[in-house]
Every structure is written in structure tokens, then in C-alpha cells.
C-alpha positions in Angstrom: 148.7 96.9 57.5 147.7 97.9 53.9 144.1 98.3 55.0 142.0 101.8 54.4 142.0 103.3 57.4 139.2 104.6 58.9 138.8 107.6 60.8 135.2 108.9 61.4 131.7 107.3 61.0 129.4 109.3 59.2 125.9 108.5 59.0 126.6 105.3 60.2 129.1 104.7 57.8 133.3 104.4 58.7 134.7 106.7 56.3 138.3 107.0 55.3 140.4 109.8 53.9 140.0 108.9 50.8 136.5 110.0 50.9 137.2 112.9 51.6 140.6 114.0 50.1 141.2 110.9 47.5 144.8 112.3 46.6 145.9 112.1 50.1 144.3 108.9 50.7 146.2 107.4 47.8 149.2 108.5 49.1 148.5 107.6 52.8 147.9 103.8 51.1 151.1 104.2 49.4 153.0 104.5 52.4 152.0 102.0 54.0 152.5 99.5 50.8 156.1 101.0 50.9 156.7 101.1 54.6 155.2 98.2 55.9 155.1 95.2 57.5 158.0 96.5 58.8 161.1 95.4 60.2 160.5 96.5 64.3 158.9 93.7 65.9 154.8 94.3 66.5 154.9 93.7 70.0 156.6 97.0 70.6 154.9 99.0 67.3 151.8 98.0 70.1 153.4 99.7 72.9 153.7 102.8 70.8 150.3 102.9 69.0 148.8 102.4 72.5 151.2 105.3 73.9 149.9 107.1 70.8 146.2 106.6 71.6 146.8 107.6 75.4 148.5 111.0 74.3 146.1 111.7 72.0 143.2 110.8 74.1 141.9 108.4 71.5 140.1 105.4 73.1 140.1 103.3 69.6 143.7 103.8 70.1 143.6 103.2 74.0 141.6 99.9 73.6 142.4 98.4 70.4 144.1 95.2 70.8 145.9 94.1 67.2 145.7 90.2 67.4 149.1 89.7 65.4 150.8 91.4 68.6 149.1 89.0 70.8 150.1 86.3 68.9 153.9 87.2 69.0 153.9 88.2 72.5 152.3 91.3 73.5 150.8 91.0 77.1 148.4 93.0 78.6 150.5 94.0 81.5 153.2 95.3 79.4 150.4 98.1 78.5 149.7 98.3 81.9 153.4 99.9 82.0 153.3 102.2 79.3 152.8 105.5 81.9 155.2 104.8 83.7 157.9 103.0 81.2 161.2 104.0 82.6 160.8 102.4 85.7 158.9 99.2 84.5 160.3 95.7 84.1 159.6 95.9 80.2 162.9 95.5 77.8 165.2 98.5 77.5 164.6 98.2 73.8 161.0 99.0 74.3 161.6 101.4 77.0 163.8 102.7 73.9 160.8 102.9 71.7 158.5 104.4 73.8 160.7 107.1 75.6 161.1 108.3 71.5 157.5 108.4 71.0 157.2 110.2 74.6 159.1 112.9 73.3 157.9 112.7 69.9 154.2 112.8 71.2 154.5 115.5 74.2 158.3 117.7 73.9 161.0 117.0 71.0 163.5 118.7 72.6 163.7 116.4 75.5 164.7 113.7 73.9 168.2 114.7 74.7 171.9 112.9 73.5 171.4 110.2 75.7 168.6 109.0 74.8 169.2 109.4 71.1 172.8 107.0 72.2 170.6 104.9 74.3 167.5 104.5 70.6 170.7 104.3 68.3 171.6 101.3 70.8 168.6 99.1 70.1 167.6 100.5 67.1 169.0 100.6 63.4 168.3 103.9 61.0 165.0 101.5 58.9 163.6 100.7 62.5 163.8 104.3 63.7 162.2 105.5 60.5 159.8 103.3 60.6 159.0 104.1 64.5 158.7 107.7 63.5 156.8 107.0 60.6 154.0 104.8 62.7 154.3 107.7 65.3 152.9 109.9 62.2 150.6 107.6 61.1 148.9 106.9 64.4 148.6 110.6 65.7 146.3 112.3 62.8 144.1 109.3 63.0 143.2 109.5 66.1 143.2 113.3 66.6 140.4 113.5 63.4 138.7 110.3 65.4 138.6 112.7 68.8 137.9 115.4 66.8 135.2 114.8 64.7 133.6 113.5 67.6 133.3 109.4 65.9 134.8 107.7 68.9 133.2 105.2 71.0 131.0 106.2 73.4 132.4 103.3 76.2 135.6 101.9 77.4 136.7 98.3 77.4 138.9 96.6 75.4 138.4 95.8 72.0 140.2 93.2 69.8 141.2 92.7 65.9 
């Protein structure tokens, strides 16, 4: 995950923020030297990236596929039941996840005392953090990718 992420292609070129604001893009790289791999299990960081990438309307984020959550169990069917989460068959720890980054993503305030008992349940204070911090991560990315207009042009799924 320590990768430079990309954001835009310019002239035919991916560029990151480090391009363009190097002091921020050292920091962003920072982060994620600090913050990841993680402790939450990818399978459900997926969910929520892809959640992410919906909200936002981003379809890197919609399509992209990471491999190491294939490999360790992620299923495209469980994507299939991201919109509709709360009454899917997926586990109530991932239903946990994404109904934070629901809230997170759309209204704050309804992620009301329940289901801060029902995240606190499933999820210790590090995996929380790092939940909100991939929820941070994800959402400028693709908002600057929809933005500056850098997308891909078609659907379909895409793999790495």
C-alpha cells in the first residue's frame, strides 16, 4: 500500500500529488508507511473502497479489483451487496464497516449510538482508525480523479 498514488493523467502521463504539491505528497506517503498494511482484514477495507468509489461516483474506484483481497476472500457477489448492506447475507462485521463509511461518506450524524455499540462490537479503537483513515484516503482521490475529468472513459471491471 506504500505505492504513489495516482490521481489524474496529464498529457498521457498518471500524475500524483507529489507533482503537484510535493509537501503534501510526502506526507500522504508518510501515512501510509505509518498506517499501513493495517490490522482490518482487506476483504472488508475492499468493501469500503468500493463503497467509497460508488459515493463518490469514481469508476477507478467502482471497478478496481485489488488482487490481495481476492486472494484472501473477497467475492464478487459480496460487492454486489454493498447498496443494499443491511439487509444482505454479508458478516455483521462488515455490515459494521460499511454502515460507518455510509455515514461517513453521505450524513455523520446518522451514525447514531447504536451503531457506534454495534462498530465498537466488531471493531477495536486501531481498526476503527484505520477504517476512518482509508475512508480519508480513498474520498479525495477519487473526487480529484472525477474532477479533473482523468477517469476512464468505459465500465468493466478492472484488476490489480
Amino acid at each position: 500500500m506504500a505505492s504513489v498514488p495516482r490521481t489524474t493523467v496529464t498529457e498521457g502521463r498518471p500524475m500524483a500529488l507529489s507533482d503537484v504539491a510535493p509537501a503534501l505528497g510526502a506526507a500522504q506517503l508518510e501515512l501510509q508507511r505509518v498506517a499501513y498494511p493495517g490490522v482490518v482484514d482487506l476483504v472488508t477495507r475492499e468493501l469500503v473502497r468500493i463503497m467509497s468509489g460508488r459515493q463518490s461516483h469514481c469508476r477507478i474506484c467502482r471497478n478496481l479489483r485489488l488482487r490481495a483481497a481476492i486472494d484472501r476472500g473477497f467475492e464478487e457477489s459480496m460487492a454486489d451487496q454493498i447498496d443494499d448492506f443491511e439487509h444482505s447475507d454479508l458478516p455483521d462485521r462488515q455490515k459494521a464497516a460499511l454502515r460507518l463509511a455510509h455515514c461517513f461518506l453521505t450524513d455523520p450524524r446518522a451514525f447514531d449510538e447504536a451503531a457506534q455499540n454495534d462498530l465498537l462490537e466488531h471493531f477495536g479503537p486501531d481498526e476503527i482508525a484505520e477504517l476512518i483513515l482509508d475512508l480519508v484516503r480513498f474520498r479525495p482521490g477519487s473526487k480529484l480523479t472525477v474532477a479533473a475529468g482523468t477517469e476512464p472513459e468505459t465500465e468493466g471491471l478492472v484488476y490489480w
